[in-house]
C-alpha positions as CSV (number, residue, x, y, z in Angstrom):
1,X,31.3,130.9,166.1
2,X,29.2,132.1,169.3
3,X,26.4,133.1,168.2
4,X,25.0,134.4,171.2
5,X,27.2,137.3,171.4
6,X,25.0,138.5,168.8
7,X,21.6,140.5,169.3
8,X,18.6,141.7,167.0
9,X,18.7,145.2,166.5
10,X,22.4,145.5,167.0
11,X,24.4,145.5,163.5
12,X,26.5,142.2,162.3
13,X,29.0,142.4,160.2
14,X,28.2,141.4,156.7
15,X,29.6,138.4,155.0
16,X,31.4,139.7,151.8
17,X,31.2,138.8,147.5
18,X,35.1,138.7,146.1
19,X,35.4,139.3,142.5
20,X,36.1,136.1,140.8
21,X,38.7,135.8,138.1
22,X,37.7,137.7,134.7
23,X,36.7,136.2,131.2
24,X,36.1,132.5,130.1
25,X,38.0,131.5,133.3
26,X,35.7,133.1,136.1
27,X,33.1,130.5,135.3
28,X,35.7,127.2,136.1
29,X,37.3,129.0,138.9
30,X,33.8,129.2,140.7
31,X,32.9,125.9,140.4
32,X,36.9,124.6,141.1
33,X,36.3,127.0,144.5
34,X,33.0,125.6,145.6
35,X,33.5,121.6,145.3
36,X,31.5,121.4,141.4
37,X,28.5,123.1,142.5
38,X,27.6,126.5,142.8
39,X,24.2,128.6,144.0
40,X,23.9,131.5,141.8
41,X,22.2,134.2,142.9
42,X,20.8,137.0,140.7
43,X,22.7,140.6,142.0
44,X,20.4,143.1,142.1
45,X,21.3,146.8,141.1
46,X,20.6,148.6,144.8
47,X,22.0,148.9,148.2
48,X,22.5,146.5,150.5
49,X,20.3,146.3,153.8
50,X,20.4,144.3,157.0
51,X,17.1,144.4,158.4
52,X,16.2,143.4,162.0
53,X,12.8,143.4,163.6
54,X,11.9,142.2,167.2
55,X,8.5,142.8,167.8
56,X,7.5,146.3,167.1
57,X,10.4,147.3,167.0
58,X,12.6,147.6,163.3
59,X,15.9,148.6,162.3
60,X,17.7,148.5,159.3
61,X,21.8,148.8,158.6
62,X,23.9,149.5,155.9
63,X,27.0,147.5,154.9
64,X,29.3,149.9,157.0
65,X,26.8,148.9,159.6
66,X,25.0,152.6,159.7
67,X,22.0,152.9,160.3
68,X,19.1,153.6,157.8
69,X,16.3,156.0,158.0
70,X,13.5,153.4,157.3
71,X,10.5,156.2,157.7
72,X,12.1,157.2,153.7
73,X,10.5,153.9,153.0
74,X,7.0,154.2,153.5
75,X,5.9,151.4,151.2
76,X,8.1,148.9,153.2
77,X,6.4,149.4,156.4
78,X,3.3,147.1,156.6
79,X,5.4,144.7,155.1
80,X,8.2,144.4,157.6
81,X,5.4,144.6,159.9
82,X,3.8,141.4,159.1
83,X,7.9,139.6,159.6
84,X,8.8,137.5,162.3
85,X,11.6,138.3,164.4
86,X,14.6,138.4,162.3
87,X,17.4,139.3,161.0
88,X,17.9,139.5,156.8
89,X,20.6,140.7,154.7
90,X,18.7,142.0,151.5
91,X,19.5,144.4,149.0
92,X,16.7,147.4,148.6
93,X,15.7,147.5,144.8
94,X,14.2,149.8,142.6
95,X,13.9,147.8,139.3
96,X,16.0,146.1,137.3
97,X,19.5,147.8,135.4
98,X,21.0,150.9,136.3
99,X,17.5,152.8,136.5
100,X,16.8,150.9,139.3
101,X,19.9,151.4,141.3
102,X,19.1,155.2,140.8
103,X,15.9,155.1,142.1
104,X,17.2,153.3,145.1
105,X,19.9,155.9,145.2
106,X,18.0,159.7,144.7
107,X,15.7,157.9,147.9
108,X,18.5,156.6,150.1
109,X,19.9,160.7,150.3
110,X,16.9,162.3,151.0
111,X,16.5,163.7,154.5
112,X,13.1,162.6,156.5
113,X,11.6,166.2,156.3
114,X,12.4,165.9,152.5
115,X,10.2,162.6,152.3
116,X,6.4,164.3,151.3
117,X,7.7,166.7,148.7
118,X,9.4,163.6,147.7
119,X,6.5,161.5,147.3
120,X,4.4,164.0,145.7
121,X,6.4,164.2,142.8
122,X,7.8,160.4,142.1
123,X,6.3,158.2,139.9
124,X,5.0,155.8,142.8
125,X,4.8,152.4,140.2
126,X,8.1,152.7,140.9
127,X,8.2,152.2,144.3
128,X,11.0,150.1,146.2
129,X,11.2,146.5,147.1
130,X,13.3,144.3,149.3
131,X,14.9,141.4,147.7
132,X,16.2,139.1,150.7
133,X,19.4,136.4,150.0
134,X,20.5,135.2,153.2
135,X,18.6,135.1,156.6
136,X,20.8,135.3,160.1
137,X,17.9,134.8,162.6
138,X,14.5,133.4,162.1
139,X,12.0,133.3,165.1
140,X,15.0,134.2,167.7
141,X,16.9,131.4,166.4
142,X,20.3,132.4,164.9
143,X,21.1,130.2,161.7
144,X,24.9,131.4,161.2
145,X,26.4,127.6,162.0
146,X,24.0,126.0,159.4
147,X,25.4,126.0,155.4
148,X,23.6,128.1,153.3
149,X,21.6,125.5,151.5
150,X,20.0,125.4,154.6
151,X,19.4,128.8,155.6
152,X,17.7,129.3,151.9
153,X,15.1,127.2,153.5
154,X,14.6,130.0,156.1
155,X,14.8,132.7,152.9
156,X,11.9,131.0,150.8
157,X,9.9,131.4,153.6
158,X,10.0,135.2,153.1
159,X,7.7,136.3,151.9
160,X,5.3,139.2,151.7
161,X,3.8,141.8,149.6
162,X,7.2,143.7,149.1
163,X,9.9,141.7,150.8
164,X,10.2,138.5,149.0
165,X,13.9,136.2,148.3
166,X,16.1,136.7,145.4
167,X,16.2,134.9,142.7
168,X,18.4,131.3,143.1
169,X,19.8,128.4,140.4
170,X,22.1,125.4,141.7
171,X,24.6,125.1,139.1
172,X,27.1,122.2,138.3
173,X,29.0,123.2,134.7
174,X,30.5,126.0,133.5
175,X,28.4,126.3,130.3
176,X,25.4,127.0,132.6
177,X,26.7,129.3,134.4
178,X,28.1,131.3,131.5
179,X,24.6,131.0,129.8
180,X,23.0,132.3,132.8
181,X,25.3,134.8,133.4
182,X,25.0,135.9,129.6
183,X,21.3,136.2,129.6
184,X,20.6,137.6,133.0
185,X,23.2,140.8,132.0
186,X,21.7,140.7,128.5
187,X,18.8,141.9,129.9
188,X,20.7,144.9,132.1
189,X,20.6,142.7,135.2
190,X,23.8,143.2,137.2
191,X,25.1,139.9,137.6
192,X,25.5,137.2,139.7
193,X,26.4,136.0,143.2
194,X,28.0,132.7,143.2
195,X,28.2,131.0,146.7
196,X,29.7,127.5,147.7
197,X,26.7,125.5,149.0
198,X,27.7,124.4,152.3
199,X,29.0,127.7,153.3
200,X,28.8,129.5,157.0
201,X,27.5,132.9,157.7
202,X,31.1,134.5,158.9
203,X,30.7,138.2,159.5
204,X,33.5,139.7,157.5
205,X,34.2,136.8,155.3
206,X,36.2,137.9,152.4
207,X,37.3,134.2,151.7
208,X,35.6,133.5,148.3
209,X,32.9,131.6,149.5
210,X,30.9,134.0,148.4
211,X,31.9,134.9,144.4
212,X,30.6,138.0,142.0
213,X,30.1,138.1,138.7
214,X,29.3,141.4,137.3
215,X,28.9,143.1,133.7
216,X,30.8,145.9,133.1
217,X,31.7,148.7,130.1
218,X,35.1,148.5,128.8
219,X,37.0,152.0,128.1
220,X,40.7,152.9,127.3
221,X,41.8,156.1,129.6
222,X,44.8,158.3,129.6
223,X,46.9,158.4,132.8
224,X,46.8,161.8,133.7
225,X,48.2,161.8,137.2
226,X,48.9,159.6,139.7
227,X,47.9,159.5,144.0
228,X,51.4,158.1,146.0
229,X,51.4,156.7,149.4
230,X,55.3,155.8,150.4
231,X,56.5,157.0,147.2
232,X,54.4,154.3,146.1
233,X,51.5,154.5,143.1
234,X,48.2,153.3,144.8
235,X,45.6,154.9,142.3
236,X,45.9,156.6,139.3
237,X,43.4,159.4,138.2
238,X,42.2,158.5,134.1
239,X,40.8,160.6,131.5
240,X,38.8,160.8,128.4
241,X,40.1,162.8,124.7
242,X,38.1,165.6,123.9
243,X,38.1,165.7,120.3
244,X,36.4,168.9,120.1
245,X,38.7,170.7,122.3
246,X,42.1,168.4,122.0
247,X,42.1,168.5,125.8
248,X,42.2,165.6,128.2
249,X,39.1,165.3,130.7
250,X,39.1,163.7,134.1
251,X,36.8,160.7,134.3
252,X,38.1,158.3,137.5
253,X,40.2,157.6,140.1
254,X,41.3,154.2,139.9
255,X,42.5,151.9,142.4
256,X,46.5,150.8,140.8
257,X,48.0,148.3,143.8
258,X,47.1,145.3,141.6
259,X,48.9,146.3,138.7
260,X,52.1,148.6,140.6
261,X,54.9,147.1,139.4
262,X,53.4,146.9,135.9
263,X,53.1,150.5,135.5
264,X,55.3,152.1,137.8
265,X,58.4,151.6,135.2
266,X,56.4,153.3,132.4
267,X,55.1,156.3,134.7
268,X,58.2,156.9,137.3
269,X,60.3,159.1,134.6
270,X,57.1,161.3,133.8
271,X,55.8,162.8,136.9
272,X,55.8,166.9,137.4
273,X,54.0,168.7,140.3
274,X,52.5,171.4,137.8
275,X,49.3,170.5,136.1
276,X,49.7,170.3,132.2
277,X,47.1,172.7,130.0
278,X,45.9,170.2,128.1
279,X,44.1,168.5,131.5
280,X,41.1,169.9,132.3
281,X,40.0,170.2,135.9
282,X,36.9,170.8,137.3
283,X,36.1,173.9,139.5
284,X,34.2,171.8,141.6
285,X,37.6,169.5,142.1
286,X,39.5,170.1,145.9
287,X,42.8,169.7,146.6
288,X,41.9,166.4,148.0
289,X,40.6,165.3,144.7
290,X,43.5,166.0,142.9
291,X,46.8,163.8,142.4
292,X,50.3,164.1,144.0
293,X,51.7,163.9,140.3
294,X,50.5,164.9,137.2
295,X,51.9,163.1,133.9
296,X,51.9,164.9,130.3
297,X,49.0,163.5,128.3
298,X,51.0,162.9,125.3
299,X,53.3,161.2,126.8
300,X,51.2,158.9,128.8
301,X,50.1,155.5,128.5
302,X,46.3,154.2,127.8
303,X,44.9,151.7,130.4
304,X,41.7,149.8,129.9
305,X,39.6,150.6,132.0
306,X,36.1,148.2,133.8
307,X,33.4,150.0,134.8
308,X,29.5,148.6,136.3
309,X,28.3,152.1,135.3
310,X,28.6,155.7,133.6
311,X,27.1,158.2,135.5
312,X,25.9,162.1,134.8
313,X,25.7,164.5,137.6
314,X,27.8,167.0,140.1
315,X,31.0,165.5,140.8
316,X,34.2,166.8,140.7
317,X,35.5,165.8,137.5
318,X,35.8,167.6,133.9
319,X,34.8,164.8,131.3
320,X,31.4,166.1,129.3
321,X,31.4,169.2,131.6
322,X,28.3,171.3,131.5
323,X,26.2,173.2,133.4
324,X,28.1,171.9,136.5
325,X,27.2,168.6,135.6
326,X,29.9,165.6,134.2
327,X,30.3,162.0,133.1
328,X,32.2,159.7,136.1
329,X,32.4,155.9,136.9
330,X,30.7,153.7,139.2
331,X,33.1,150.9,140.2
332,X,36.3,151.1,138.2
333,X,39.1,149.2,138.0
334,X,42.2,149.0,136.0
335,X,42.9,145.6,133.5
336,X,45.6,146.4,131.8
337,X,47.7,148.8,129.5
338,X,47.2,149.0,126.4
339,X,50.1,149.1,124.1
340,X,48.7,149.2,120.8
341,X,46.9,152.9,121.9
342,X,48.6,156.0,122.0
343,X,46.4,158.8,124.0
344,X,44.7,160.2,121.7
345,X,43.2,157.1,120.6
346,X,41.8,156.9,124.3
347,X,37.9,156.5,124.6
348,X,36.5,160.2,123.8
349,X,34.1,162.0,125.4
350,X,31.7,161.8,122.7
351,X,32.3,158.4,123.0
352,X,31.2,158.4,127.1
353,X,28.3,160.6,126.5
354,X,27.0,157.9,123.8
355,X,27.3,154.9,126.1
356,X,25.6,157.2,128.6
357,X,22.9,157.2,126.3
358,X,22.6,153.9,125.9
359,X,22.9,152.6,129.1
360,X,20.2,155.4,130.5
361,X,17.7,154.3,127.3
362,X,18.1,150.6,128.1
């Protein structure tokens, strides 16, 4: 690795979190993949942020390495101010649980001319904070050769009134990590970052150096239609039952590579171009939103479904439509079908609007 191709002020690459395996096992494959001994990190609900400074002079990235209108951030400024020259990779906070990420989120798409109406009207107790995990340059010097244990040294020194490092616990037995895991998400953190102790920073890196474990909400969906590449099934787009209205509602557009071969022999037979009545659509879907095939409800399958989050807003699907407003999922993915569900004993859209509820009062 040269690091001297590298400059502050010019975007890196991130190094990238894989999902570890799921249930009992994720904890023992972690610890099997890092040598015995892992450094947990606590995730934080927000967006990620590289942030470079030399001298006056401050820029900050996102992931896909765009850049960031840092003047919407007006309580970061005199901290990054007081920073050496660096570069961190951070994650912009709002609080903790879903809240949080939403407060990050309604700030990250205003415009700059939007920013004083803006500030007038938040509830500035709120206000955002930079949580910092890994450091790629201190003083000048880049740190991307040394393991991570020794570029936290560099991260604990950090620290200022609103830029201060993440939360860290070495961990050597699956137990711990579990319970930690357990009572961080029981209190509506996000998870955890696992990363192997004498790990490089290796822009890109998707090797599973770098581990995540997240919480998410379990829900069984209807297949209601299906998006093809190659006459191939690549994502499948999954609905709630209205109870109300005996319709079928639109909720997610799921990813479907991992589990192709599974599904495809259940689905192939049941594909037709027109849409059935009992699917609801949204007015506000396009033609780009919508599937290649569609498959009658009733004779679908039910897939259980993962998702970090349920949210409410202007989207293009139908499920809990109102007012132009409806029910969708944040970071979905499919685990399996369930056989012992026929669709109409899918998760309803009562049933999404409670857990909305929930997750909004908590």
């Amino acid at each position: 690795m040269e690091n001297t191709k590298h400059e502050i002020l010019t975007p890196i690459n991130p190094m990238l979190a894989v999902y570890a395996g799921r249930g009992e096992e994720a904890y023992n494959e972690i610890l099997e993949r890092h040598n015995g001994v892992t450094l947990a990190e606590l995730k934080y609900d927000g967006y990620r942020m590289q942030l470079h400074k030399k001298g006056d002079a401050v820029k900050g990235f996102t992931r896909h390495l765009n850049e960031v209108p840092l003047d919407i951030y007006p309580e970061l400024s005199s901290s990054i101010q007081k920073l050496p020259d660096c570069v961190l990779d951070c994650e912009l906070n709002g609080g903790i649980g879903h809240a949080g990420y939403k407060a990050v989120a309604r700030r990250f798409r205003l415009k700059p001319q939007d920013m004083n109406n803006y500030m007038e009207k938040v509830d500035m107790n709120k206000k955002l904070e930079l949580r910092v995990f890994d450091v790629i340059n201190y003083e000048g010097r880049w740190l991307m050769e040394l393991p991570i244990s020794e570029r936290r040294k560099y991260t604990e020194k950090i620290k200022t009134p609103k830029i201060n490092p993440g939360k860290q616990w070495k961990i050597s037995d699956s137990k711990s990590l579990e319970d930690l895991f357990e009572g961080l998400t029981g209190k509506k953190n996000e998870g955890l970052v696992c990363k192997n102790p004498s790990s490089l920073y290796i822009p890109g890196d998707e090797s599973g150096e770098w581990l995540k474990l997240k919480r998410f909400e379990t829900l069984d969906l209807v297949v209601l239609g299906v998006y093809m590449k190659d006459e191939q099934i690549t994502q499948l787009l999954c609905g709630s039952y209205n109870t109300d209205t005996r319709c079928f509602e639109t909720l997610a557009k799921v990813n479907a590579t991992r589990i192709y071969s599974t599904i495809a022999a259940q689905l192939n037979e049941k594909f037709q171009i027109q849409k059935p009545e009992s699917v609801i659509l949204s007015p506000n879907a396009k033609s780009e939103d919508l599937p290649q095939r569609y498959i009658e409800p009733m004779s679908s399958i039910v897939m259980e479904i993962k998702a970090m989050n349920i949210n409410y807003g202007r989207n293009w699907h139908s499920c809990g439509l109102k007012d132009g407003k409806s029910y969708s999922l944040r970071i979905a993915w499919t685990m399996q079908i369930r056989e012992d569900k026929k669709p109409m004993q899918a998760t309803s859209t009562n049933k999404i609007g409670d857990l909305y509820k929930l997750q909004e009062e908590n």
